[in-house]
C-alpha positions, 0 to 999 in steps of 0.5 A: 635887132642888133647894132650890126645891120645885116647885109640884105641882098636883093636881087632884081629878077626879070628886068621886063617884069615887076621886080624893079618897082617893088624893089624901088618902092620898098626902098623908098622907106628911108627906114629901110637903111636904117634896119639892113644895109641893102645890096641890090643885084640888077642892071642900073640901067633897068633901075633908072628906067623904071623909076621914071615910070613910077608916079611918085619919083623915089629918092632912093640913091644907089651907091655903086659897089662891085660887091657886097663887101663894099657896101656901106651902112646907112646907104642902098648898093648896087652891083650892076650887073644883068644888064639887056640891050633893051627893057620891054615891059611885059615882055617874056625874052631869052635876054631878059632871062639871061639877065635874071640868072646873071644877077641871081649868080653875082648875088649867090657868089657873094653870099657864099663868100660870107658878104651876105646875111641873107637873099632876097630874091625878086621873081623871074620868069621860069621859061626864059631862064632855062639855058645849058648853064641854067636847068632849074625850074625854081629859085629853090632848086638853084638854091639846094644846088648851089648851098648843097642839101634838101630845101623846104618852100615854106610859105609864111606870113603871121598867120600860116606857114606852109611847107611843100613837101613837092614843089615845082613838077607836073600834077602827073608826078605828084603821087609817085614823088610822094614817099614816106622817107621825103615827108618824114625829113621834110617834117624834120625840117619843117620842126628845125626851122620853126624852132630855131628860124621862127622861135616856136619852142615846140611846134605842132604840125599839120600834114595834108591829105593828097586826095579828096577826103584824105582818101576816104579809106582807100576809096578814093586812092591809097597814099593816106593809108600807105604813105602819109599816115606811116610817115606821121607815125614814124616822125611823132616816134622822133619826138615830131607834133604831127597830126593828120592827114588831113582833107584841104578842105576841111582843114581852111574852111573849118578853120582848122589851120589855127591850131597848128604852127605849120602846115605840111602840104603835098604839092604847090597848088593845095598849099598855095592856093589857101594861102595866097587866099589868107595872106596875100602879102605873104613871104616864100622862105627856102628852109633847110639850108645854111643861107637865108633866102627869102622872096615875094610870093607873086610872080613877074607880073608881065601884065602889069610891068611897067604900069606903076600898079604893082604893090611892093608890100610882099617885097617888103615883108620879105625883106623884113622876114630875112631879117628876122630870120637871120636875127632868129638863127644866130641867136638860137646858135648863141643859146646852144653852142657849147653848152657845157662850159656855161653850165659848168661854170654855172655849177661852180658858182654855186657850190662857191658864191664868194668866187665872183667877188674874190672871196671865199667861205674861208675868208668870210 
């Protein structure tokens, strides 16, 4: 970690949801200032309110800024903003959707500044936001929106990373949303972020089968044979480890999963179920953009909100995964910017060993 503490903002999600507790959970931790300097996104109201239901009382203190550029190291700040006449725990409201976007909007206007490293964002509710400004059926879609270009949902912990190569549509769409162009790039992707976002030096890929039994030789439909397989060819002609189809089934039950770096998965559910199984506390990152965003992978949570049961830990982990991240990305551009000059210099000491000490063969 560098001496720099990276900007981390933190949107507050749906105020009738869980994404106050778990953000005022996982910043209780002291520590937390001490490896970021968090910027939280939400209506101070909101926050106050919840942390009175909240058994243990939290000590975390926010420092009221009106942006991130503001805000200080060693303290938590707070853009207040996305505020609702009133707080209903548990409650699905237009209002509480409104409040979500608000915020969700303060915080991607600063990152697009600059004023943020990364964005964590707390869940909200897909059916309540949706309005004439807003038409996004995900973070994710907002994000490829705003930041311009194709996101990958990569879902990641310290044992699986998954990627989805659709995401939030109908199971109906699936089949006709899958083309070999759309796997190839989102294995180019997959590769790109797994090498410079994660730090593997070659990865090897995974990519799933869309029906039961990889098809079972057009048995059982044709998209393995006509299109998945073709795009794997294609991307392992570009240099990309990719292997499969392969069944879901076979692949988690079997254990199968261990022997690659990343999964590439046809839709939500097949990725996400199994991985929801293996790491329940595990981290949605948006791939392919040049902003980090990461989030919990659980939703609002309507059932629990405002009960003091819900567990920040998944919180926390993405925090912790956009510091990394971010960590991992400037450093691999540090490695690879502008090559040339080093390796020319590099040349020329070794062709005059006395430069570096101001002499030269012909004085020695």
């Amino acid at each position: 970690m560098s001496e720099h503490k990276l900007k981390i903002g933190i949107t507050q999600g749906d105020p009738n949801g869980i994404g106050w507790e778990i953000i005022l959970k996982a910043l209780a931790d002291t520590r937390m200032t001490e490896i970021c300097t968090p910027v939280v996104y939400g209506s101070a109201k909101a926050a106050d309110y919840y942390r009175k239901t909240l058994a243990e009382p939290t000590e975390t203190t926010f420092h009221a800024v009106t942006s991130a550029h503001e805000a200080r190291r060693g303290k938590v700040s707070i853009v207040d903003c996305g505020e609702t006449e009133r707080i209903e725990p548990g409650q699905a409201t237009p209002e509480a959707g409104r409040a979500a976007v608000e915020a969700l909007r303060r915080a991607m206007q600063d990152l697009k500044d600059g004023y943020l490293d990364a964005l964590v964002t707390a869940p909200f509710d897909k059916e309540t936001v949706q309005s004439d400004e807003f038409r996004h059926t995900g973070h994710t879609e907002y994000l490829g929106a705003e930041l311009g270009g194709e996101p990958l949902m990569i879902m990641c912990s310290e044992i699986l990373r998954i990627g989805l190569v659709t995401k939030h549509i109908p199971v109906s769409e699936i089949s006709r949303n899958i083309t070999k162009e759309k796997i190839v790039r989102d294995l180019e992707t997959m590769r790109r972020t797994l090498i410079e976002d994660f730090g593997i030096v070659e990865p090897r890929i995974a990519v799933m089968a869309l029906n039961p039994h990889a098809g079972d030789g057009g048995l059982l439909g044709t998209e393995e044979t006509e299109i998945i397989k073709p795009a794997i060819i294609e991307a392992y002609g570009k240099g990309i480890l990719a292997f499969g189809p392969f069944a879901a089934d076979g692949l988690f039950a079997g254990g199968g999963y261990t022997r690659y770096d990343g999964i590439l998965a046809m839709y939500h559910d097949q990725g996400l179920a199994p991985f929801k199984s293996l790491s329940p506390d595990g981290v949605n990152f948006t791939a392919g953009l040049g902003a980090i965003r990461t989030s919990p992978d659980h939703g609002t949570a309507f059932d629990i909100a405002g009960q003091d049961k819900a567990d920040p830990q998944s919180m926390r982990n993405a925090i912790y995964t956009a510091i990394d991240i971010t960590e991992h990305r400037r450093a691999w551009a540090a490695w690879t910017a502008n090559p040339l000059p080093h390796a020319e210099r590099e040349r020329g000491h070794r062709d005059n060993p006395g430069r570096e000490t101001g002499r030269t063969e012909r004085e020695e």
